[in-house]
TORDREN-536041 format. One record per residue: residue in one letter; x, y, z of N, C-alpha, C in turn. Coordinates in nm, 3 decimals. Layout:
% residues N
+-----+---------+---------+---------+---------+---------+---------+---------+---------+---------+
! res !      nx !      ny !      nz !     cax !     cay !     caz !      cx !      cy !      cz !
+-----+---------+---------+---------+---------+---------+---------+---------+---------+---------+
!   A !       X !       Y !       Z !       X !       Y !       Z !       X !       Y !       Z !
...
+-----+---------+---------+---------+---------+---------+---------+---------+---------+---------+
***
This chain:
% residues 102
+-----+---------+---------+---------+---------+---------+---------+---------+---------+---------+
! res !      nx !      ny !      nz !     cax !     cay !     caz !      cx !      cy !      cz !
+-----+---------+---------+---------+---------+---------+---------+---------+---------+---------+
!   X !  14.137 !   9.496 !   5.306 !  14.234 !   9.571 !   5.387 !  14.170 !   9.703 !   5.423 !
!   X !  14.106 !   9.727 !   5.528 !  14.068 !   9.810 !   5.573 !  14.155 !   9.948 !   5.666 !
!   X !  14.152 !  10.066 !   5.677 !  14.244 !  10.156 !   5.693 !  14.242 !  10.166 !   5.824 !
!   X !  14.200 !  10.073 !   5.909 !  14.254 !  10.036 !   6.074 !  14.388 !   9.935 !   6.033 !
!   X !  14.405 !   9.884 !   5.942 !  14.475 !   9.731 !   5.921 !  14.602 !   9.852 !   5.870 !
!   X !  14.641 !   9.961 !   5.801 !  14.741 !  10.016 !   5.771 !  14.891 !   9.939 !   5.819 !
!   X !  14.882 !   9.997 !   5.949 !  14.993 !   9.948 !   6.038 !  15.030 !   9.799 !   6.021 !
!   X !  14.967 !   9.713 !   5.949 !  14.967 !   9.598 !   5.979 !  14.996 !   9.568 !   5.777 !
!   X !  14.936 !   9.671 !   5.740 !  15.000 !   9.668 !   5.571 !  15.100 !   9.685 !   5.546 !
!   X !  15.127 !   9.818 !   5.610 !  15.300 !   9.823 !   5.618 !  15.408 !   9.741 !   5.712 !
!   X !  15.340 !   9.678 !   5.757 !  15.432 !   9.544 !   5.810 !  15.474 !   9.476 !   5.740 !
!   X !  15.358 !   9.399 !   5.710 !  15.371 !   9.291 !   5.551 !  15.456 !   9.340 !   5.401 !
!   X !  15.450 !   9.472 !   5.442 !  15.549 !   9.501 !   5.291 !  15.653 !   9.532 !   5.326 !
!   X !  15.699 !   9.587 !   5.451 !  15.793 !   9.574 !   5.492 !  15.906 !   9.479 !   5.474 !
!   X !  15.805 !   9.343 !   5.544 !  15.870 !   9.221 !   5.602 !  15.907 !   9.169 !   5.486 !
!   X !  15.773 !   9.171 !   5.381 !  15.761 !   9.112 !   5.219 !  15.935 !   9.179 !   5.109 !
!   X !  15.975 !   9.261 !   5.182 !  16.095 !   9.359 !   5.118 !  16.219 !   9.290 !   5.138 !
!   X !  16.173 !   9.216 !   5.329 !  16.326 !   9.172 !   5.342 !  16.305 !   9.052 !   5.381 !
!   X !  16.233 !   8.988 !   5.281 !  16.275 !   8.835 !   5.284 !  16.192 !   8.753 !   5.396 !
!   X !  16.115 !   8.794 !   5.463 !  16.113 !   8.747 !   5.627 !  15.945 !   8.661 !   5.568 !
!   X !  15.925 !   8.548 !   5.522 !  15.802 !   8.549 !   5.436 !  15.682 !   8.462 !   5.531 !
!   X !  15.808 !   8.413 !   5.631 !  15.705 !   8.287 !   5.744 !  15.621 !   8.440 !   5.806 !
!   X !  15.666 !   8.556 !   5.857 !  15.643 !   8.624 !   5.929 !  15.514 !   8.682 !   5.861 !
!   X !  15.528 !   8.718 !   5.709 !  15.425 !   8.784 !   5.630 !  15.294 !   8.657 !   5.638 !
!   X !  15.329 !   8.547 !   5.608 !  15.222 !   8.427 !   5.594 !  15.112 !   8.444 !   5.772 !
!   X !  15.208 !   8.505 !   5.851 !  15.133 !   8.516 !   5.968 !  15.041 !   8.618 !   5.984 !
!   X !  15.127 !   8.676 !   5.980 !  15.025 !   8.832 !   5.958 !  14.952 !   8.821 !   5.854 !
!   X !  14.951 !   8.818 !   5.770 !  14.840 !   8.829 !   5.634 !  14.738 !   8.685 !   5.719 !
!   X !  14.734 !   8.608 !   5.728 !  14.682 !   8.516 !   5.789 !  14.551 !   8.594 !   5.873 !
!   X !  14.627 !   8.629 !   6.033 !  14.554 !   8.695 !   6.113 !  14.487 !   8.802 !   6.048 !
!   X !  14.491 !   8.842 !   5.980 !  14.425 !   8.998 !   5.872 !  14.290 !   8.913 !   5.820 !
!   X !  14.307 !   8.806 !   5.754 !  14.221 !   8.751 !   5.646 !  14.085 !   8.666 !   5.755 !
!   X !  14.099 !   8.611 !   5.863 !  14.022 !   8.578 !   5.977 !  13.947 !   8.674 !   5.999 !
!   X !  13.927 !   8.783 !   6.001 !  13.841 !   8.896 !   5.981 !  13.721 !   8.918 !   5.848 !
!   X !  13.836 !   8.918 !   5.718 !  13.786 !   8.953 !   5.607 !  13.870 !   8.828 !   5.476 !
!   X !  13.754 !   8.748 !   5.434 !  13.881 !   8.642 !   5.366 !  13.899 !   8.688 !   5.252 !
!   X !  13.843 !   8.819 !   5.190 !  13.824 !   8.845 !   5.065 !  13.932 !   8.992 !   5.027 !
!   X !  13.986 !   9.026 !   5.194 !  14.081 !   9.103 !   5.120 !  14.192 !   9.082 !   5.054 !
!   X !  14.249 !   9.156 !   4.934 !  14.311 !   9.130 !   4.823 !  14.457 !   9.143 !   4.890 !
!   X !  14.459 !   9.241 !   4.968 !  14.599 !   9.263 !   4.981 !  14.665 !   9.153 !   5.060 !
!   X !  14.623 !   9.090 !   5.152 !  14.672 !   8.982 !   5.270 !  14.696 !   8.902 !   5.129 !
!   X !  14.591 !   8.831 !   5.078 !  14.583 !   8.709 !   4.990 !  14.739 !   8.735 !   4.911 !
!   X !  14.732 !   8.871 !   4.830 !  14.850 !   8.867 !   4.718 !  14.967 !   8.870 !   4.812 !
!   X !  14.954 !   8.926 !   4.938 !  15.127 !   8.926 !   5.012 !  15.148 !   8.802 !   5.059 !
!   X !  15.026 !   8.693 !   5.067 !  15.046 !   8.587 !   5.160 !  15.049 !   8.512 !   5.060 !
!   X !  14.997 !   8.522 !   4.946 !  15.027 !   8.409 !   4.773 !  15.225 !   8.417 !   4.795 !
!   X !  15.219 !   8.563 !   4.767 !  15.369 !   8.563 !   4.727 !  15.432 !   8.498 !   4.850 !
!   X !  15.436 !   8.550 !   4.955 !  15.534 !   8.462 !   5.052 !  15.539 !   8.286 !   5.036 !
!   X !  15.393 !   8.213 !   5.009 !  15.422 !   8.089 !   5.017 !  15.485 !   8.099 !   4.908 !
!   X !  15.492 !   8.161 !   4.782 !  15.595 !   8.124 !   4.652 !  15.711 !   8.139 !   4.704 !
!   X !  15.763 !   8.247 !   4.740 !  15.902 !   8.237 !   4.796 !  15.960 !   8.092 !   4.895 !
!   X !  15.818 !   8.071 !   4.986 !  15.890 !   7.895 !   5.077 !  15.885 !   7.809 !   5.049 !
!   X !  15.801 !   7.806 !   4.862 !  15.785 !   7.717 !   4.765 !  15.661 !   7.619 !   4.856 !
!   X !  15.584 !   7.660 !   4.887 !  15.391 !   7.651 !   4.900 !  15.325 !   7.677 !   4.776 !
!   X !  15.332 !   7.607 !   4.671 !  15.307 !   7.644 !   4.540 !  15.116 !   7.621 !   4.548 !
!   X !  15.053 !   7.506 !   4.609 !  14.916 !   7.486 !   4.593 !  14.842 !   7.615 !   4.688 !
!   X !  14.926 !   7.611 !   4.830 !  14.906 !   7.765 !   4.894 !  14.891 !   7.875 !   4.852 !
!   X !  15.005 !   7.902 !   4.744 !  15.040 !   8.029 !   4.690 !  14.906 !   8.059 !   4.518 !
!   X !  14.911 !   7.958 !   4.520 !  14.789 !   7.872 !   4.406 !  14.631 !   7.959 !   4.454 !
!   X !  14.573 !   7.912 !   4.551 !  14.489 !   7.957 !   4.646 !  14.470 !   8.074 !   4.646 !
!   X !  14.575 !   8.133 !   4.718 !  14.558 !   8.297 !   4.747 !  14.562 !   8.366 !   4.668 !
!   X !  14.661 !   8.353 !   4.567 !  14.659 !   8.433 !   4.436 !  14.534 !   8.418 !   4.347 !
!   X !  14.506 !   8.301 !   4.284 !  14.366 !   8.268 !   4.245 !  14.268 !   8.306 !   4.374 !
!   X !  14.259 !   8.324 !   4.420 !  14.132 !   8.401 !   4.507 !  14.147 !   8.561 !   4.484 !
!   X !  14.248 !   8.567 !   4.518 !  14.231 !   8.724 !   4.490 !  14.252 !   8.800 !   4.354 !
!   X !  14.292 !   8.710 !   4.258 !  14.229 !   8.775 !   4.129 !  14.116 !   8.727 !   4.096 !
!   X !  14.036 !   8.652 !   4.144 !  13.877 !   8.622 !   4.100 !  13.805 !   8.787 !   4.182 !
!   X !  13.892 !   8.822 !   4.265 !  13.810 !   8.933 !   4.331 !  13.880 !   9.054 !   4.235 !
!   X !  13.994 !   9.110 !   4.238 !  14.040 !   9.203 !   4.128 !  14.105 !   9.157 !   3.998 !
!   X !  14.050 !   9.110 !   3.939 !  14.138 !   9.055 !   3.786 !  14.192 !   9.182 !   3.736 !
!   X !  14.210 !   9.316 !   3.776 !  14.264 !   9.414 !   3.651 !  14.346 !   9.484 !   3.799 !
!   X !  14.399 !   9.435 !   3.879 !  14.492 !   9.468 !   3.983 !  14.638 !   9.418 !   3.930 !
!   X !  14.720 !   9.529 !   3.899 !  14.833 !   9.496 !   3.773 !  14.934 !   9.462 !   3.917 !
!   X !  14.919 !   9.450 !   4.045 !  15.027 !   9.378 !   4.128 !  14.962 !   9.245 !   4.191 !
!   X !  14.831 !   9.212 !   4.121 !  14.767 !   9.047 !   4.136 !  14.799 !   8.981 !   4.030 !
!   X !  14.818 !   9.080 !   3.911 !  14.799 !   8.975 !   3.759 !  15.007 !   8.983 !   3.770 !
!   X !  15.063 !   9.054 !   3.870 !  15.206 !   9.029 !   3.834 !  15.219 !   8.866 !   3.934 !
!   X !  15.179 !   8.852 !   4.092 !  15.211 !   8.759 !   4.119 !  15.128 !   8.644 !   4.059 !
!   X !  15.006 !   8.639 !   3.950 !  14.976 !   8.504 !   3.881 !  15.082 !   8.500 !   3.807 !
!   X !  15.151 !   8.595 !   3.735 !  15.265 !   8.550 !   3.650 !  15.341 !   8.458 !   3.684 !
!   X !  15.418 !   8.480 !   3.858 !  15.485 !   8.461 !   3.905 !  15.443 !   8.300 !   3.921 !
!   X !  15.349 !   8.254 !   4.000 !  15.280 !   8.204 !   4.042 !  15.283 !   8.072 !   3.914 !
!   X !  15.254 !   8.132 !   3.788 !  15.260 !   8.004 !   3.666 !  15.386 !   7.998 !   3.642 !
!   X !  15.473 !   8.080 !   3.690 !  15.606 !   8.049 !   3.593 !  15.636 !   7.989 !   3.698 !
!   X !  15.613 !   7.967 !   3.850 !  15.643 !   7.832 !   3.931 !  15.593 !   7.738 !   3.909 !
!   X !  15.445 !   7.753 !   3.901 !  15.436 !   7.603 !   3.809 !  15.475 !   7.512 !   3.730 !
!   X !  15.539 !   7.630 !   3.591 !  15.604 !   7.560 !   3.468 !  15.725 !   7.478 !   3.525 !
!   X !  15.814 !   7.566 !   3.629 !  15.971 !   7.583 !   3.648 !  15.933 !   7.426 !   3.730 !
!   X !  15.890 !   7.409 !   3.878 !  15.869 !   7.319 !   3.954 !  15.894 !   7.173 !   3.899 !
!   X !  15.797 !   7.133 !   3.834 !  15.772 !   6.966 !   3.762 !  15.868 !   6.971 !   3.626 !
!   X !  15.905 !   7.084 !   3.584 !  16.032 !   7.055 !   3.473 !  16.164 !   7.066 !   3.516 !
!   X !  16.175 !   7.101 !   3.630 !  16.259 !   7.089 !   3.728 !  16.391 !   7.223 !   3.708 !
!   X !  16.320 !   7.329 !   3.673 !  16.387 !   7.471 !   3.628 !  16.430 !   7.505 !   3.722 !
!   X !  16.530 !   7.602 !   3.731 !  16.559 !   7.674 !   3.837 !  16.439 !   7.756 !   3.815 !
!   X !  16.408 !   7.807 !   3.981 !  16.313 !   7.919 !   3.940 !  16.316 !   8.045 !   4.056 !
!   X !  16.334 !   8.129 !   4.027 !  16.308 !   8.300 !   4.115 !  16.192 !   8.389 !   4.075 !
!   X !  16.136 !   8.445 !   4.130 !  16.090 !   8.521 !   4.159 !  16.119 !   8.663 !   4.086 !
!   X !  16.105 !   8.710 !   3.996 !  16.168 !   8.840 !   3.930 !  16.059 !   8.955 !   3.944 !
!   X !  16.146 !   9.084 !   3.987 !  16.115 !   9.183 !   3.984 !  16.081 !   9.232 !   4.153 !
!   X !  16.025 !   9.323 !   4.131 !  15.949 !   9.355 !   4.265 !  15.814 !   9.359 !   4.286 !
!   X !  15.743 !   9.398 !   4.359 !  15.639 !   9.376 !   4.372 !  15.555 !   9.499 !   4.320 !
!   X !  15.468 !   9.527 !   4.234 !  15.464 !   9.661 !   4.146 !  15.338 !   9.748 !   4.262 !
+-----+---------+---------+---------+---------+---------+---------+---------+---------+---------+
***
């Protein structure tokens, strides 16, 4: 995420705030066609497919972008997220999303 892309960060967290997650998966998308290794698209675009329940998607992005920051305490919150959909999914849990995005 480079500091031309700002405007386009605060979109995504914006959008990422109110729910709007097809919209974030786009934008973070077009961001990452540039640069596939930035962290921030990957973790806003992990979390949105968790929210539309894209779990192998959300799988992807998140595991990519903590192989690039493993000690990024708002990457290691959506792997949390990310396994406790796993667990919840095939045991057939209810499952949400808790907290915000740190």
């Amino acid at each position: 995420w480079d500091e031309s892309r700002d405007d386009d960060k605060r979109t995504c967290e914006r959008l990422l705030r109110n729910n709007m997650f097809e919209e974030v998966v786009d934008i973070a998308s077009r961001m990452l066609v540039s640069n596939a290794d930035a962290i921030a698209p990957l973790k806003c675009r992990g979390i949105s497919h968790l929210h539309l329940g894209n779990i192998d998607e959300a799988a992807s992005d998140i595991s990519h972008a903590l192989k690039l920051a493993p000690d990024n305490s708002s990457v290691q919150w959506a792997q949390e997220q990310l396994q406790l959909a796993q667990f919840a999914l095939p045991n057939r849990k209810y499952f949400c999303i808790k907290g915000q995005l740190p």
